[in-house]
C-alpha positions in Angstrom: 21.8 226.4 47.1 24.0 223.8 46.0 26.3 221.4 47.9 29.6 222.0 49.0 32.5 219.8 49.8 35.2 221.0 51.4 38.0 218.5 50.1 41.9 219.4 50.6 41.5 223.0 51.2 39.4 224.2 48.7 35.3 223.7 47.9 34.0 221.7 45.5 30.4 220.5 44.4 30.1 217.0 45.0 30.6 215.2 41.7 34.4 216.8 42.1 34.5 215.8 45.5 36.3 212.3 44.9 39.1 210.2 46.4 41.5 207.9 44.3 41.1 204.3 44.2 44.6 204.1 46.1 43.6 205.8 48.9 44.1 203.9 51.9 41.0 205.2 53.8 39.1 203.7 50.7 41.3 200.6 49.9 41.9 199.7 53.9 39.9 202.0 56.2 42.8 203.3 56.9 41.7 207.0 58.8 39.5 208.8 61.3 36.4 210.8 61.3 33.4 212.9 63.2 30.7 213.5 63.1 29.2 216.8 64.5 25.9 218.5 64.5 24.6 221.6 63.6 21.8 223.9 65.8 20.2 226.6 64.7 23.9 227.7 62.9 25.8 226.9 65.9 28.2 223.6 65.5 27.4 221.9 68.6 31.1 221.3 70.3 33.3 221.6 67.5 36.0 222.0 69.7 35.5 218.7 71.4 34.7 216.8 68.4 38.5 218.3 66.3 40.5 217.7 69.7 39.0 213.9 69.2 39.7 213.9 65.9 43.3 214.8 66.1 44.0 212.6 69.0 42.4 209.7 67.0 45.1 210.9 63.9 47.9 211.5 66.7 46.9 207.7 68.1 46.9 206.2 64.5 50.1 208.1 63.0 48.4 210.0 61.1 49.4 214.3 60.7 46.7 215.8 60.0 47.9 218.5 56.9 45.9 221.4 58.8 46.1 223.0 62.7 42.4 222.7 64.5 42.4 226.2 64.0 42.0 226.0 60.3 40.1 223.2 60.4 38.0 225.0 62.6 37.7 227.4 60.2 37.4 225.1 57.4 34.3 223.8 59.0 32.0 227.1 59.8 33.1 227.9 55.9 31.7 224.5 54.7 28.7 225.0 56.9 28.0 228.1 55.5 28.8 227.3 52.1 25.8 225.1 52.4 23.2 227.1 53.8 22.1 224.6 56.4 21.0 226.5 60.1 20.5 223.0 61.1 22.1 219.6 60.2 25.4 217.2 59.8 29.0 217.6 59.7 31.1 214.5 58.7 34.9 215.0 58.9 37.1 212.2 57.1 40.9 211.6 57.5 42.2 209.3 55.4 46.1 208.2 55.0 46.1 209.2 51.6 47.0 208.3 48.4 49.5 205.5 48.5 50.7 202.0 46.6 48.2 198.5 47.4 49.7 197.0 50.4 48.9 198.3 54.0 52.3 199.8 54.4 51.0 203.3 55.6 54.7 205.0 54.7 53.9 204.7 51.6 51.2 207.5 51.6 52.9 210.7 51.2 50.3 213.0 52.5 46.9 213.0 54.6 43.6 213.9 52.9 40.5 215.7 54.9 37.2 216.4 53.3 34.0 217.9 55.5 30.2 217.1 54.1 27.5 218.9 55.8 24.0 217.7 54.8 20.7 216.4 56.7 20.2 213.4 58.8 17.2 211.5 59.8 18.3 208.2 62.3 15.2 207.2 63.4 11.8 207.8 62.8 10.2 210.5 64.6 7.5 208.2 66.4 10.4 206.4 67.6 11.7 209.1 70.1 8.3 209.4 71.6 7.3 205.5 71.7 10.6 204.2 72.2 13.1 201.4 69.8 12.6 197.7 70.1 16.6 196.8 70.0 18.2 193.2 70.2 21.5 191.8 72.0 23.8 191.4 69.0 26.0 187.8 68.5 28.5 190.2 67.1 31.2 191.2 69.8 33.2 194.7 70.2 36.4 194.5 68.7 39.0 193.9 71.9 40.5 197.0 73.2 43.9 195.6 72.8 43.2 195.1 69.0 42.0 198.8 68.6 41.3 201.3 70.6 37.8 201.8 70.8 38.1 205.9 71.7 40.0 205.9 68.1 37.1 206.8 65.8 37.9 204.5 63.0 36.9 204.8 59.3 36.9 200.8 59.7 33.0 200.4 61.2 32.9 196.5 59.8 32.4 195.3 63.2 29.3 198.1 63.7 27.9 197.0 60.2 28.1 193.5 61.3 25.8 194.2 64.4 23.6 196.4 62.2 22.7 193.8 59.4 22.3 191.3 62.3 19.9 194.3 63.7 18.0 194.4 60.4 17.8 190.9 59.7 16.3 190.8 63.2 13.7 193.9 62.3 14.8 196.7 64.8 17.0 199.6 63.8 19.6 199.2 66.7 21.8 196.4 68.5 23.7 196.6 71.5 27.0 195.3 71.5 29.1 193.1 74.3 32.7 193.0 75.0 35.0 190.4 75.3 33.8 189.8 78.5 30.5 189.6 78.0 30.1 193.0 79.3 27.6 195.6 77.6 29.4 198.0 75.4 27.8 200.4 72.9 25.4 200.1 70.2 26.2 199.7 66.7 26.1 203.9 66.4 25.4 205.2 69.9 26.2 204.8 73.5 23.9 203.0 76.2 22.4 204.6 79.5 20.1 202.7 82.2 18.2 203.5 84.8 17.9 201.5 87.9 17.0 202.2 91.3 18.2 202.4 94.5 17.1 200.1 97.4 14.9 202.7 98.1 13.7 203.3 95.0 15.9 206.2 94.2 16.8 206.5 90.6 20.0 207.0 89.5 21.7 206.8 85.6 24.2 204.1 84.3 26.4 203.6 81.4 29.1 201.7 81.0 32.5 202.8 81.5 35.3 203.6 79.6 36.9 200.1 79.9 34.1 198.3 78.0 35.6 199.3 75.3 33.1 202.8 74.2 34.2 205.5 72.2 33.0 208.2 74.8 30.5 210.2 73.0 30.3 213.8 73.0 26.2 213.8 73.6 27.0 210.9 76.0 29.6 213.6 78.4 26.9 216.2 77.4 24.1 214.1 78.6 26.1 212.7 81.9 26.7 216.4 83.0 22.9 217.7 82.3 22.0 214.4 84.2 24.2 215.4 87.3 23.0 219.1 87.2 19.3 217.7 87.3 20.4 216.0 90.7 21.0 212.6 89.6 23.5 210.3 90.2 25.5 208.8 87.8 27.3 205.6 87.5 30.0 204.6 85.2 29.7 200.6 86.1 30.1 197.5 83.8 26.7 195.9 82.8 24.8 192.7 82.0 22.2 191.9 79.8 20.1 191.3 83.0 20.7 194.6 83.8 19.0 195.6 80.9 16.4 193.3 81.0 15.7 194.7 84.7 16.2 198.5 84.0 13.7 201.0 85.0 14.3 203.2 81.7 16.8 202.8 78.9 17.4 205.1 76.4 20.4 205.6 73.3 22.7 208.6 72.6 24.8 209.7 69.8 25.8 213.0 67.5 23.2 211.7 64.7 20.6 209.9 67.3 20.6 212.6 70.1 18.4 211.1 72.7 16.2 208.0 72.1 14.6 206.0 74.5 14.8 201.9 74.2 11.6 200.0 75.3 12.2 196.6 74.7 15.4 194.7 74.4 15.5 190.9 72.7 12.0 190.9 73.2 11.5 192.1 76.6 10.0 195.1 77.4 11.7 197.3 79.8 9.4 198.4 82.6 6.0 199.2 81.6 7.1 199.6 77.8 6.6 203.6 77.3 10.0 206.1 77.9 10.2 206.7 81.8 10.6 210.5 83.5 13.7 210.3 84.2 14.6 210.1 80.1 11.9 212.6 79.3 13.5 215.2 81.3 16.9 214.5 80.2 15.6 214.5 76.5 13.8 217.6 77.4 17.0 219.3 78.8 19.4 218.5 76.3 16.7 219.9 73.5 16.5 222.8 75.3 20.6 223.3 75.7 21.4 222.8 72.0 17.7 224.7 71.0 18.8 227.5 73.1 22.5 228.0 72.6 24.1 225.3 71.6 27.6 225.2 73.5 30.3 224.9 70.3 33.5 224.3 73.2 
């Protein structure tokens, strides 16, 4: 079966799936986007992921040319179009055609497209051995620059941090704020474990105020964590913190569940994914292998 792009209302193969050189998404980065799995032909929270999209549009000015019904709609027709039970969904927003010059009023109208394909983020071995990451020099832009829950086309910043990544020889960075805070990765959001005084483990990430763009598999992973009896902490974090932690491990749409054993060179715990990330990998597999929830 051959691709399908669903560009502007109607589906196109991908070679007529093309944007003009005045679009502002292209010319300034000037939209929004998502990106949304698929399991076993069910979209894994599509509703969550359009509501986020068109609040990100809503935040930006952008009107979105379609209701989240139809692009609902749009979506399971793109994902069928493409014969894919299991896979990615990448919705773009840009601000459209317009003139060079960032004036966004000059772009008449809005244009969506939805790719659905395969992804691969990490190697396999990776999820069962655990990422080396690094501490990137590269800061999160400040929250009173950009919002970080608006899902930018802009990712500069996140490219920065990944080439530094690279350049480095691991496949992820972690990212500080302003403050010197730890953010997000370059792609996917951060979790911890750490222990009690009495050696009680319990599950932090940082909170909303680091400037993160809330994941939907983070939420998802925070509420199978506190249904498997564990306590979870939304509190700002150091690099000591990670250098300290009893488990680490990465989430994100593309990277699901990954567990980090070493960070700038120091290996967390005794360098093998802990129990408390197995399970929680071994959960959320089983909720989206199962019947993935699409609200």
């Amino acid at each position: 079966m051959s691709k399908q792009i669903w560009l502007n209302g109607d589906l196109v193969p991908p070679e007529q799936a093309t944007v003009s050189v005045f679009d502002h998404g292209l010319l300034y980065g000037d939209g929004v986007f998502e990106g949304i799995r698929i399991y076993n032909s069910r979209i894994f929270k599509l509703k969550t992921h359009l509501q986020r999209l068109f609040d990100s549009a809503k935040a930006i000015r952008i009107d979105i040319p379609h209701t989240l019904e139809q692009l609902t709609e749009a979506t399971r027709k793109t994902v069928d179009a493409n014969g894919l039970s299991n896979g990615y969904i990448r919705i773009c927003v840009t601000r459209g055609v317009g003139q060079l010059g960032i004036d966004p009023f000059k772009c008449e109208n809005a244009s969506v497209f939805i790719i659905v394909d395969s992804i691969s983020m990490y190697p396999p071995e990776l999820y069962e051995d655990g990422m080396a990451v690094i501490t990137s020099s590269v800061i999160r832009n400040h929250p009173a620059a950009l919002s970080p829950r608006i899902k930018s086309l802009n990712y500069l910043n996140n490219i920065l941090a990944k080439i530094e990544a690279r350049d480095a020889g691991v496949l992820e960075a972690v990212m500080l704020n302003h403050l010197g805070f730890v953010s997000e990765c370059t792609g996917d959001n951060i979790f911890v474990i750490k222990h009690h005084a009495d050696q009680t483990p319990y599950v932090a990430t940082p909170p909303l105020h680091a400037g993160i763009l809330e994941g939907v598999t983070m939420t998802t992973v925070i509420d199978l964590a506190t249904q498997a009896g564990y306590e979870v902490s939304r509190e700002d974090l150091t690099q000591y913190d990670l250098f300290t932690a009893k488990e680490m491990f990465l989430t994100g749409s593309g990277a699901e569940v990954i567990p980090v054993t070493k960070v700038d060179g120091r290996t967390i715990a005794n360098g093998e994914p802990g129990p408390v990330t197995r399970q929680l990998t071994a959960d959320f597999h089983q909720l989206v292998g199962n019947n993935a929830p699409e609200d």
